[in-house]
Every structure is written in C-alpha cells, then in structure tokens.
C-alpha positions as CSV (number, residue, x, y, z in Angstrom):
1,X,112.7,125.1,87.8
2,X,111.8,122.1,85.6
3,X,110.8,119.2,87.5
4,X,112.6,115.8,86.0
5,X,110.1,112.9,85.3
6,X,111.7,109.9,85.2
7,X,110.2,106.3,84.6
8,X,111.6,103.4,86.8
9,X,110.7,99.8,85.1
10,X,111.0,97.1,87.8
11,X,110.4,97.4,91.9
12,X,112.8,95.4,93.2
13,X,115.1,97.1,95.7
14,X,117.6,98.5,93.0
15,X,114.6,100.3,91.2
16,X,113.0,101.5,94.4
17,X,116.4,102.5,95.5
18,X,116.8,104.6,92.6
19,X,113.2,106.3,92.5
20,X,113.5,107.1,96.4
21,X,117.3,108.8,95.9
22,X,115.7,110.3,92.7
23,X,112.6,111.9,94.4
24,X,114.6,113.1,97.7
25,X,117.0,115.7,95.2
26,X,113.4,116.8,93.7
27,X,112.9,114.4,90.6
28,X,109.1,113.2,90.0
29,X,109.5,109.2,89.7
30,X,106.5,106.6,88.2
31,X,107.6,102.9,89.2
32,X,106.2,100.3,87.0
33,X,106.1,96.6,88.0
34,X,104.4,93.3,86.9
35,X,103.9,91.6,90.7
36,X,101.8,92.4,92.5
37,X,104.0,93.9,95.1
38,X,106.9,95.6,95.2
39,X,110.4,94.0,97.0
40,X,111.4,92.0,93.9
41,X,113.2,88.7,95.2
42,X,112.9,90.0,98.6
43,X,109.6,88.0,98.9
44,X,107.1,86.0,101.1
45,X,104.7,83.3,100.0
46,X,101.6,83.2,103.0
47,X,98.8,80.4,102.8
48,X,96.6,79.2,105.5
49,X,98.0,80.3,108.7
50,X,101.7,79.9,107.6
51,X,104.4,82.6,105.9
52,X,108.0,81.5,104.2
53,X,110.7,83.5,102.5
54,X,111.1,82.2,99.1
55,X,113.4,84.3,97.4
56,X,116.4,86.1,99.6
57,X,117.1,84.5,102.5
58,X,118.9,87.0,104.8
59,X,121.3,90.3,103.6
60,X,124.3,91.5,104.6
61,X,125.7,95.4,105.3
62,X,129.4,95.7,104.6
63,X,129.2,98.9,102.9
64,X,128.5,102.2,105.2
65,X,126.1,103.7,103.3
66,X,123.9,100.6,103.0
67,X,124.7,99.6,106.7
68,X,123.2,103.3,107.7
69,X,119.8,102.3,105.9
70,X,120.2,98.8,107.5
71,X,120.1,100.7,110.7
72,X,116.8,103.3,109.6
73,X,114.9,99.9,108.3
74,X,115.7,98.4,111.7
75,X,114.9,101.6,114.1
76,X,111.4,101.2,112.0
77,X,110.7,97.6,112.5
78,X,110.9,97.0,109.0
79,X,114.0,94.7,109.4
80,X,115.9,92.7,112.2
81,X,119.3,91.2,113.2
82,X,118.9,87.3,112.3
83,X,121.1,85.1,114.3
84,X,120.3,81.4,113.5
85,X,122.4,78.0,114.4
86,X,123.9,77.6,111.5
87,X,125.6,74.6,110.0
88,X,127.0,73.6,106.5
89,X,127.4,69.9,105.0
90,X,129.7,68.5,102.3
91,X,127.7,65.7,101.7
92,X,130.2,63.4,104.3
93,X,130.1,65.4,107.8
94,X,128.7,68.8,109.1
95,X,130.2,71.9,110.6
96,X,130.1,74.7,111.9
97,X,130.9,78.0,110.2
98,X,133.2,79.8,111.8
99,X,132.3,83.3,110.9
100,X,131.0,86.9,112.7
101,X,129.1,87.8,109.5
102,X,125.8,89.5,111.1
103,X,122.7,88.8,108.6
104,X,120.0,90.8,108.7
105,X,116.1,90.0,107.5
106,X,113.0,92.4,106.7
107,X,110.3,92.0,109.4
108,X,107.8,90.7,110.2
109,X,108.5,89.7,106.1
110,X,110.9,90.0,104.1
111,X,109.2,92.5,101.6
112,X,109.2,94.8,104.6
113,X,112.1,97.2,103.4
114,X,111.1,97.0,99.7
115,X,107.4,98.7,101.3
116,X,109.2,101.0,103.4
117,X,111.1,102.2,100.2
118,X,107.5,101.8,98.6
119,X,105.7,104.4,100.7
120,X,105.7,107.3,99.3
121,X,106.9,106.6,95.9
122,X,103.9,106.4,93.1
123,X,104.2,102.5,91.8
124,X,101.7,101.2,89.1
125,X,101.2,97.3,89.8
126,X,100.4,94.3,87.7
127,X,101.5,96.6,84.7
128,X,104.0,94.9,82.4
129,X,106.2,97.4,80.0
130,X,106.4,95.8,76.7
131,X,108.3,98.7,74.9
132,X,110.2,101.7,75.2
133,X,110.2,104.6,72.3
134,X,111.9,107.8,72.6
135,X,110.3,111.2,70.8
136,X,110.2,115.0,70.8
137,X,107.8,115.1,73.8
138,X,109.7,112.2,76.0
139,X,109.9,108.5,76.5
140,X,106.8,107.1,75.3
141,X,106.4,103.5,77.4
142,X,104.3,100.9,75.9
143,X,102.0,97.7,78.0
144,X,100.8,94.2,78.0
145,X,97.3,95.4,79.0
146,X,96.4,98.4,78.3
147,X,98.6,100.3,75.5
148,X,100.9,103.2,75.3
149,X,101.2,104.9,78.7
150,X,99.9,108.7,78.5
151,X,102.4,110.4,81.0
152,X,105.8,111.1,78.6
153,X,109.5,110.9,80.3
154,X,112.5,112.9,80.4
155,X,114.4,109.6,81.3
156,X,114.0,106.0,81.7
157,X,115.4,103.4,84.1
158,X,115.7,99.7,83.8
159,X,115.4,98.1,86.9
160,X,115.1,94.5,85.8
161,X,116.9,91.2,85.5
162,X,119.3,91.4,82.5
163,X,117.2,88.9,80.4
164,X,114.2,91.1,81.1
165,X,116.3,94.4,80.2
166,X,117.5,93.1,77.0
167,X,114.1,93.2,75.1
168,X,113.2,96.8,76.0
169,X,116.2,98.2,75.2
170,X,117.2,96.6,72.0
171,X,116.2,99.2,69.1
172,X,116.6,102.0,71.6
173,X,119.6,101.7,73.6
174,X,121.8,99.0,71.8
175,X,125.0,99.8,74.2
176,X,122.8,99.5,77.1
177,X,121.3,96.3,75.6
178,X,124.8,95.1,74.9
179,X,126.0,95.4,79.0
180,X,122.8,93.4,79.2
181,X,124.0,90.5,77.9
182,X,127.0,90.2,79.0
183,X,125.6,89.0,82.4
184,X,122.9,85.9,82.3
185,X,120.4,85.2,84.8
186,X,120.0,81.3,86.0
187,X,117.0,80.3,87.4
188,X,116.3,78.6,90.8
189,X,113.4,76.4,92.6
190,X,112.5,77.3,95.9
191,X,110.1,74.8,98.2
192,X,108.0,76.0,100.9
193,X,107.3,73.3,103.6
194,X,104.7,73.5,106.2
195,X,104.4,71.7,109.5
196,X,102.0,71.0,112.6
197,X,104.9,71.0,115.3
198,X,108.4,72.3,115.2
199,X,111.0,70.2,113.6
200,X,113.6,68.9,115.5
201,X,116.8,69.3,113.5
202,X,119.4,70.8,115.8
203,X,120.0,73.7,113.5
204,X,118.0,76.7,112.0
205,X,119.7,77.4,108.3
206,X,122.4,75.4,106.4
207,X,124.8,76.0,103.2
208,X,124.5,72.1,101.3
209,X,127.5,71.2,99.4
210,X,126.1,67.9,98.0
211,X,123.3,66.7,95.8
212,X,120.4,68.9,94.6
213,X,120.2,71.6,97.9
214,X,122.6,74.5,98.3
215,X,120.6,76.2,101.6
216,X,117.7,75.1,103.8
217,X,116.5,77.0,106.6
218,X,113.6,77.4,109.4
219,X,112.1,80.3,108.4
220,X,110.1,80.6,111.5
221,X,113.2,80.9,113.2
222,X,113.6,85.0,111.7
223,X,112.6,87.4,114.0
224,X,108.9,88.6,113.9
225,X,107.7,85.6,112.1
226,X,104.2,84.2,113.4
227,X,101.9,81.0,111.8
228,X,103.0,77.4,111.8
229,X,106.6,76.3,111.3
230,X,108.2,76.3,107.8
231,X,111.4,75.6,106.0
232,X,112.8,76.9,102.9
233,X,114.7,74.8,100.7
234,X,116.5,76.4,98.0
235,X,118.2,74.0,95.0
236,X,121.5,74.8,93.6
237,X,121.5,76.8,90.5
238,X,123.1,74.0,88.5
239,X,120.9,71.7,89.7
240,X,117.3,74.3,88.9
241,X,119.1,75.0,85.2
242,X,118.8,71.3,84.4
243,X,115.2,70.6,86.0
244,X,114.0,74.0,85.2
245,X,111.1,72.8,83.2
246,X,110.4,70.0,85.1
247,X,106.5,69.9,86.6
248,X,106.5,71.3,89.9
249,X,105.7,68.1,91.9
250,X,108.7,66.6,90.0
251,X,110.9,69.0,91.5
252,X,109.3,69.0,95.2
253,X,110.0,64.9,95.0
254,X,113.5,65.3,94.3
255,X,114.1,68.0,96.9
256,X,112.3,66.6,99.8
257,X,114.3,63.2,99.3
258,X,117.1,65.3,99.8
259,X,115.9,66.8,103.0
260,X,115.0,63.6,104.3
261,X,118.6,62.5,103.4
262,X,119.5,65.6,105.7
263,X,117.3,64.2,108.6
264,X,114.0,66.0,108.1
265,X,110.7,65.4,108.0
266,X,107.6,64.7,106.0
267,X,105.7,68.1,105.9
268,X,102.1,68.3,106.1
269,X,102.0,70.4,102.9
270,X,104.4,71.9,100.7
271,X,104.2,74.8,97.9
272,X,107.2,74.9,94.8
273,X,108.2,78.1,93.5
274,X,110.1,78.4,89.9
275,X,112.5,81.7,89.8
276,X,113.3,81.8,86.0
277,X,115.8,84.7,87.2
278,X,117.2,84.6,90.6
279,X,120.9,85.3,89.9
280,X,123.3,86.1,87.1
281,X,125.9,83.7,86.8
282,X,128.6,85.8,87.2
283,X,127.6,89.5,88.6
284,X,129.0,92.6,86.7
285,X,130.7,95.0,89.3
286,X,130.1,98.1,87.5
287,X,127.5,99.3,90.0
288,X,125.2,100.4,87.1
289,X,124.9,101.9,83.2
290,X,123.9,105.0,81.8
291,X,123.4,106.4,78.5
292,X,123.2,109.8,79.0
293,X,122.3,110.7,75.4
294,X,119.3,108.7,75.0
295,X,118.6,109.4,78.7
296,X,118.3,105.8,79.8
297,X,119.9,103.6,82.7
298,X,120.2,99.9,84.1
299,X,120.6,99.3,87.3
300,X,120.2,96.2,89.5
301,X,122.2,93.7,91.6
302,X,123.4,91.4,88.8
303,X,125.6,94.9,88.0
304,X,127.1,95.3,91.4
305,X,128.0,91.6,92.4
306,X,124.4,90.5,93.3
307,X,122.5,90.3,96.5
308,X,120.4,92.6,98.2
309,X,122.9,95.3,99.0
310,X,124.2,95.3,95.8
311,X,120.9,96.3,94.5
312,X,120.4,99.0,97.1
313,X,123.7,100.4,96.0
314,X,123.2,100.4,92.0
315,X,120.0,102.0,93.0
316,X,121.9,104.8,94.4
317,X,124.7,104.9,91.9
318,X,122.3,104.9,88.8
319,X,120.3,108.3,90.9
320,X,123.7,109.7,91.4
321,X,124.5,109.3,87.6
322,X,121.9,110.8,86.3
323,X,121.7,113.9,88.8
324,X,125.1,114.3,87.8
325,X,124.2,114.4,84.2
C-alpha cells in the first residue's frame, strides 16, 4: 500500500487535529510551525516564578465528539474542569451570569492538550514556510531559514490564520486563497500581571462591557496552576485594532487604568503581549476547505465559528475530507 505523506503548515489545535486523525487511518504527517511550541493560541507566558494564560482563556465541549476528547485530555491530566466566580460589568453595575456552561482549561497550562496532540506526531519548530509549489514528484515547501524543504508531499494542509493562509496559497490554490479572504483576523493585546499576595477582588474572571477590557481573570485561580498570583487582562478587539501599533507600555497604561477603575491593584510587574491574529471578525462555519485537485486544504477555527473546539473539529473535518478523497 502507498503510504500518504501529507504536510501540515501551522500547530495550533486545528493542524494538530488534523495530523493526529490523519496518522491514526495510516497517513505519514510532517507538522511545520514558526513558535517555538506547539498549541497555537492555546498559550502560556512563564517568567520568574510566575505562569499566565495569554491567549485562550478557557474552552467549551458542546459537540460529542470533541466533549469525548475533552474527557481523554482530562483522564490524562492534560486538562481540567474550571469553575471560577464569575461576574460581568456594563460599565454601571455588576452581575452575575446566570449560566451552567462548564469551561474547561489545559493543565497544569494551557498548551497541555496541544502537547498531548504533539506527542507522537513529527513537528519541525521555529521553521517558517514561505512558499508552496506543486510538481511531478509532490509538493515542494519552501522556508525563511533554510530553503526548499527536501521531503516532497502528496498533499498539503494550511493550518493557519486566514491572513497567514492567503500568501501561500495565492499562485497555487487561488479558490482556496479566495475562502481565505473572505474571513479577516483582528488582532488583540493581552497583559500579564504579576503580584506578591493574592488580590482581593471578590471574583476570579469577568466579561467587561465598558471601556478598553472585554475579560480579566485570576489565572492562578485554574486548576494545577502553581508560582505567584497573576491576572490576565484581555482588551476588546475594537479597542486592540485601534492601538495595535501602539508601544507596548502605551498599551499596558491604558489597560491597567482600566483595572484599577474595576478595583484592582498595582502589580509588582507586568508583561504586554500583541496577537496580530487572535480572531476573525466574523468566523466562516464551513468547518474547513479542500481542493481536492491540487491536493491542498485549510482548516482552522476562524472556518468553524472560532474557539478552541472549533479548531479541534475543522481539524477532523479537513482529515475526514481528504481520506474521503
């Protein structure tokens, strides 16, 4: 039997999704990634005795399939039921939401279930893909660093943020390149605080409805987290679009006025973060895209709705398509 290799450019959850579905049902996978990790947006910043969540927050399990590898990353310790006091503000009064919505974080961070997926799937770090070419012998895959790639592919798939995908597909895969921009990615600042003692707010995560925030939470309030107490403070994407240049202590000035305004603290030190693409303004729902001429897909979560589980499940889909094909 002729053993498929396939070529998976980004490691975020939808790509390792993809490559782990792909090697189950026999298919030889090579995951490419410019971090120096895998997970994606599923991240954690750690200094000097202190950890914090900077991209997703929490994630949800509606659907069954994803719930069912909710429950193997939890049976594993790679992921936990989080169950913070939770409040939201509109900028007059707080409440308190009234909702049984379980979230769920990766433990003891929140790369955890992007590593799990990581294992035992072959992933080349720190490599950015510059170019894709198709030929007689394969995909040909070009990098930043060191040149064409020597391994040729049967297919390729395009695991990244839209505005990522767009370049590498142009020339190649105009349709594909087409579904790309049909779905833009905003950016977002994140701000990392760290403190000496615990803060006394009486609540561990908020939705903001006012001013520059849209979420703050106490990270060290997620299940298996260790170090000193930190808070995440995420800005609204309107609010990161028009600041997204801004200097990074500009941006930590704005926000922490904010969360004074919200009763917190001073921290003793605090670290900003820029995601150029965090979310797509409005999410396709077509799960993911596949050209099965050319032999090249997209998946990701800004084609099924967003958020973590809509990554895990374009993931699947794009596998599914192409094994089907």
């Amino acid at each position: 039997m002729t053993v498929y290799q396939v070529a998976i450019i980004g490691a975020g959850i939808a790509g390792l999704s993809c490559g782990h579905a792909l090697q189950q049902a026999g298919a030889q996978v090579q995951l490419f990634d410019k971090s120096r990790g895998p997970a994606g947006r599923m991240a954690t910043r750690r200094g000097d005795g202190w950890q914090c969540d900077h991209g997703a927050q929490y994630f949800t399990a509606r659907d069954p399939d994803f719930r069912s590898e909710v429950d193997r990353w939890t049976r594993v310790g790679a992921a936990a039921l989080w169950q913070p006091r939770l409040k939201s503000f509109d900028g007059r009064q707080w409440h308190l939401p009234q909702s049984a919505l379980e979230r769920f974080v990766g433990t003891p961070h929140m790369t955890a279930p992007g590593r799990l997926l990581a294992a035992d799937l072959p992933l080349s770090l720190q490599v950015t893909i510059t170019g894709l070419a198709p030929g007689p012998a394969g995909w040909m895959l070009s990098t930043a660093d060191t040149g064409p790639v020597v391994q040729r592919f049967d297919a390729v798939v395009v695991a990244t943020p839209s505005n990522q995908a767009m370049p590498l597909l142009q020339g190649v895969a105009p349709r594909l390149a087409d579904v790309a921009a049909t779905a833009e990615m905003r950016g977002r600042w994140a701000l990392m605080l760290q403190f000496d003692a615990p803060v006394a707010l009486d609540f561990d995560a908020a939705f903001i409805n006012h001013g520059p925030l849209a979420w703050v939470a106490r990270n060290s309030s997620k299940p298996g987290r260790s170090g000193a107490e930190t808070w995440l403070l995420h800005a609204t994407p309107e609010w990161s679009m028009d600041h997204l240049e801004d200097a990074p202590d500009a941006v930590a000035a704005a926000l922490l006025h904010a969360f004074a305004a919200l009763g917190g603290p001073v921290p003793q030190g605090h670290t900003a973060h820029r995601w150029r693409y965090a979310d797509a303004a409005s999410a396709l729902t077509i799960g993911c895209a596949w050209d099965n001429g050319a032999r090249i897909g997209l998946c990701g979560d800004w084609l099924n709705g967003g958020k973590v589980e809509g990554a895990w499940l374009s993931g699947r889909a794009m596998a599914r398509r192409m094994l089907q094909a």
